[in-house]
N, C-alpha and C positions, 0 to 999 in steps of 0.2 A: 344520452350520456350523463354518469351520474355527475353531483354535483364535486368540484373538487374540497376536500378538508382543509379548511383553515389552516395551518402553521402559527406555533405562537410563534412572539418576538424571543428568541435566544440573548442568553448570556452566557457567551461559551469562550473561555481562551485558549485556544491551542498552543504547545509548547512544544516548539520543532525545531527542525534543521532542512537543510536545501539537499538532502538526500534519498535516497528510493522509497524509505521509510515513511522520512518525513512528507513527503510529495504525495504519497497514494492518502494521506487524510486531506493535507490542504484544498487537492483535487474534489474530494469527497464532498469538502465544507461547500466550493464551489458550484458542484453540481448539483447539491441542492439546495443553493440559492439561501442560505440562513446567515443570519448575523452573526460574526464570530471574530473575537482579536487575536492577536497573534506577538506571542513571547519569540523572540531570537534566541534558540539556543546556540551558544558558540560553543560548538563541541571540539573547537580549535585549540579551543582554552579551558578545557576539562568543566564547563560549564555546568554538564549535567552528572556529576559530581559533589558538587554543591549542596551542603544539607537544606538550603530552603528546597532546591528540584528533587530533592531521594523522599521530602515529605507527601512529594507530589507523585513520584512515582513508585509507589506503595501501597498496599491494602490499609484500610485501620477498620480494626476489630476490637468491637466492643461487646461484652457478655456479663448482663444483668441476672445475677443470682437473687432470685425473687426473694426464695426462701431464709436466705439469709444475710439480706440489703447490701449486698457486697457485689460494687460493679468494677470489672477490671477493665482496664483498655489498655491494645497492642496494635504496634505498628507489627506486617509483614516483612522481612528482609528487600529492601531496595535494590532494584534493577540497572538503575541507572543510565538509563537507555530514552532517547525520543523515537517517538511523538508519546505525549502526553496530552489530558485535557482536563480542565474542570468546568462543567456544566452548572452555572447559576442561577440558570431558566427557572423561575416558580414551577413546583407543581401545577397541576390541573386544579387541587383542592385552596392553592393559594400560598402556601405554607414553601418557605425557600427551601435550596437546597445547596449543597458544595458537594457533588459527586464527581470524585477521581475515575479516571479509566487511565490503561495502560496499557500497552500492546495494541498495534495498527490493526489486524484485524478485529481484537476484539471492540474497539474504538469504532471502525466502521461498523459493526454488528448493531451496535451501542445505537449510533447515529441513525440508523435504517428505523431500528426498531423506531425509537421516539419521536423523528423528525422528516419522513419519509411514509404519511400516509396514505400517498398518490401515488406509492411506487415506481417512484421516476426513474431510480437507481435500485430496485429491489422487487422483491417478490412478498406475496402474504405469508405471512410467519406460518407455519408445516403445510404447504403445499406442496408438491413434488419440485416446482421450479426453485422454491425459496431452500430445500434441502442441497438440488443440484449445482446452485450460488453458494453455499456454505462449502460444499467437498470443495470446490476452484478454488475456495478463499484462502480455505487450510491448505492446499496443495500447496498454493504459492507460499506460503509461510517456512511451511516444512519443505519444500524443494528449490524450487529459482530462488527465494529471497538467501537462503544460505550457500546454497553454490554457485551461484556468482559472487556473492559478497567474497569467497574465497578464492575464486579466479580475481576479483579486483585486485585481492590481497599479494596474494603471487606476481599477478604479471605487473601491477603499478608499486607494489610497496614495500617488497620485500625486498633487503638490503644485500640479500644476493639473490640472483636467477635460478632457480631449482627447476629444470624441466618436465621432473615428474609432477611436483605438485601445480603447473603452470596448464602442464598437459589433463593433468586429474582432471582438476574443478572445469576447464573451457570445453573439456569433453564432453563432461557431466551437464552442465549447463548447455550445451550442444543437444544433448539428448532430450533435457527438457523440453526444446526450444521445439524438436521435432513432436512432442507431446501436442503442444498448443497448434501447432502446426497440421496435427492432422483431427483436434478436434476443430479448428475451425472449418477444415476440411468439410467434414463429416456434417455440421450444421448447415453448411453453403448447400449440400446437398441432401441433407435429411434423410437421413439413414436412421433404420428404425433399432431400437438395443435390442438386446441379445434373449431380452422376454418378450418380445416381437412389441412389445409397448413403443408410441413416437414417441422419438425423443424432441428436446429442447430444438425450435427450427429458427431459423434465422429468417426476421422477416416474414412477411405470406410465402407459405406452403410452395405457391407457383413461382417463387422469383429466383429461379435456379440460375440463371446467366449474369456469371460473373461482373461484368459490367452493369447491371442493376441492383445484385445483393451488397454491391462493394459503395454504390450511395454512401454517404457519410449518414445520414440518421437514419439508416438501415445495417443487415448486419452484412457478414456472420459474426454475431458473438458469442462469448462462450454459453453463456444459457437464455433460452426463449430467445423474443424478440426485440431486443434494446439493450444498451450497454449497462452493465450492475458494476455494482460495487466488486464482484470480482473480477471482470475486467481492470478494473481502476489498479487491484491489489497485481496484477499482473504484468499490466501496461509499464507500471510505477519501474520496475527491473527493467523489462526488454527494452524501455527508453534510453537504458545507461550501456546497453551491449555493448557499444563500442568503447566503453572504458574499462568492459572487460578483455580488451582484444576480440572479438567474435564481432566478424560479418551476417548479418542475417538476412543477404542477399540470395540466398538460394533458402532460402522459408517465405515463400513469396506469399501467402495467406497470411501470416504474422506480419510481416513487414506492411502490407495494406492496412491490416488490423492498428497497425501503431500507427501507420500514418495517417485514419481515420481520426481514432482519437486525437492524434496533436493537432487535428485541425477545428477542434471543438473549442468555442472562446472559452469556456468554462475549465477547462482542461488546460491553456496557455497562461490564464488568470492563476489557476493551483498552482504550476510548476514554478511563478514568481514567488513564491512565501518561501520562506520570509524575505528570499530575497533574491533578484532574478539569477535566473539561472541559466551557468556560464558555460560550460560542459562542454556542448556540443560547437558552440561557437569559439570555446579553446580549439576544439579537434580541428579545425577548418585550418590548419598551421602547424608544422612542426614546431616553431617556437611557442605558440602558446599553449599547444598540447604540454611541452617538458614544464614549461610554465606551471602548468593547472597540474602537473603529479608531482614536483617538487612542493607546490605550498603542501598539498594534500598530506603528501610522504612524512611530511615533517613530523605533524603532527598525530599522523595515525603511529610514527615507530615511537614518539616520545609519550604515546597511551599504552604502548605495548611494553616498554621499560619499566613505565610505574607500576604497573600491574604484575610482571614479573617480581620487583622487589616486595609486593605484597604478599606473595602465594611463598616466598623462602619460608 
């Protein structure tokens, strides 16, 4: 067995919130086990709005014209969005740094590459598995992370009940669900793709009975054999279904798959940042369900006002 890679000592602050977003990095930070502190953002109170967080959640581009000693420096237009991080860690060579990332996947990307040389949560940078982790990572970005977020929208916060758009998005998100649904399928049983190449298996090759591949540090997960960082970016959503209205009692490989992961300390540890999280244990009550989407409602329509009067 080879030897495992040191990990340096990290100096990293994560700048979050206790939302799907903000939860698949905390998760992330967790899972591999590194030093990292942690900013509250109150996105209740338009917190990341704020020009100290828009310096943070931005490119800066600097361009040294050799020929004619003339250097310019530019901020990118701010996002204004968590999770954010700034990475303080020394270099290798010794020399500091203050590297911004922004946007959760690219964040996790970020995090694999530099601090994940034992592949806990990852695969080796252009290997077929570390490619088949990257499509999951994007998928969820570009699909469940935005249509759910707008079935949340619809069925908890919108100030009237619109059936189409309630029906759209829990559809659409439905349809995803069935996506993950039958790739975890397809890995429990190792089905080879469609260039007769195996695909990613869950687990050893032979442990096809459900009751064995569904062990907790076994899989199926969505690539090879152990839960990545695309898991994490997938988990992070299907954990909130029920606050999009949607049952995922008949996606019975997804619903195993989640309740695998929430049974990982690492993973209970993450979903606490910044600060524990109430969610689910509102839903267990009518009262503190209308509870937990009145505080919410508030704030998400009075983010939606300001922003209207800025786009007249």
């Amino acid at each position: 067995m080879a030897t495992p890679i040191k990990v340096p000592e990290t100096d990293i602050t994560l700048y979050t919130s206790g939302t799907p977003n903000g939860q698949k990095l905390s998760i992330t930070l967790e899972e591999l086990g590194i030093k990292y502190n942690v900013k509250n953002i109150e996105i209740s109170k338009n917190v990341q709005k704020e020009d100290w967080f828009l310096k943070i959640n931005r490119n800066f581009f600097r361009y040294n014209f050799n020929a004619r000693m003339i250097l310019i420096q530019a901020f990118a237009p701010a996002n204004g969005r968590i999770p954010a991080l700034i990475d303080r860690t020394p270099r290798p060579d010794g020399k500091g740094q203050e590297k911004r990332v922004f946007e959760g996947g690219a964040m996790q990307l970020y995090l694999v590459q530099k601090y994940d040389p034992n592949q806990k949560i990852s695969y080796p940078f252009d290997t077929d598995k570390y490619w088949e982790m990257v499509e999951w990572l994007v998928w969820q970005q570009s699909g469940i992370g935005p249509m759910q977020g707008q079935a949340n929208h619809f069925y908890r916060y919108a100030p009237e009940k619109i059936k189409y758009g309630i029906d759209r998005y829990q559809n659409e998100t439905k349809r995803l669900y069935q996506v993950l649904e039958d790739r975890l399928e397809h890995q429990a049983t190792k089905n080879r793709t469609a260039a007769n190449t195996r695909a990613s298996d869950a687990g050893c090759a032979e442990l096809v009975n459900r009751s064995t591949v569904d062990a907790e540090t076994q899989g199926p997960w969505l690539v090879g054999d152990k839960m990545t960082v695309a898991d994490i970016a997938c988990f992070s959503w299907v954990n909130w279904a029920e606050w999009a209205g949607i049952d995922v009692s008949r996606f019975s490989r997804m619903k195993n798959w989640v309740d695998r992961i929430n049974r990982r300390p690492a993973v209970r540890s993450g979903l606490d940042v910044p600060e524990p999280f109430e969610m689910k244990r509102k839903m267990q009550t009518k009262e503190g369900e209308k509870e937990y989407q009145r505080m919410h409602s508030e704030w998400v329509m009075e983010g939606q006002r300001e922003q209207e009067e800025k786009n007249k």
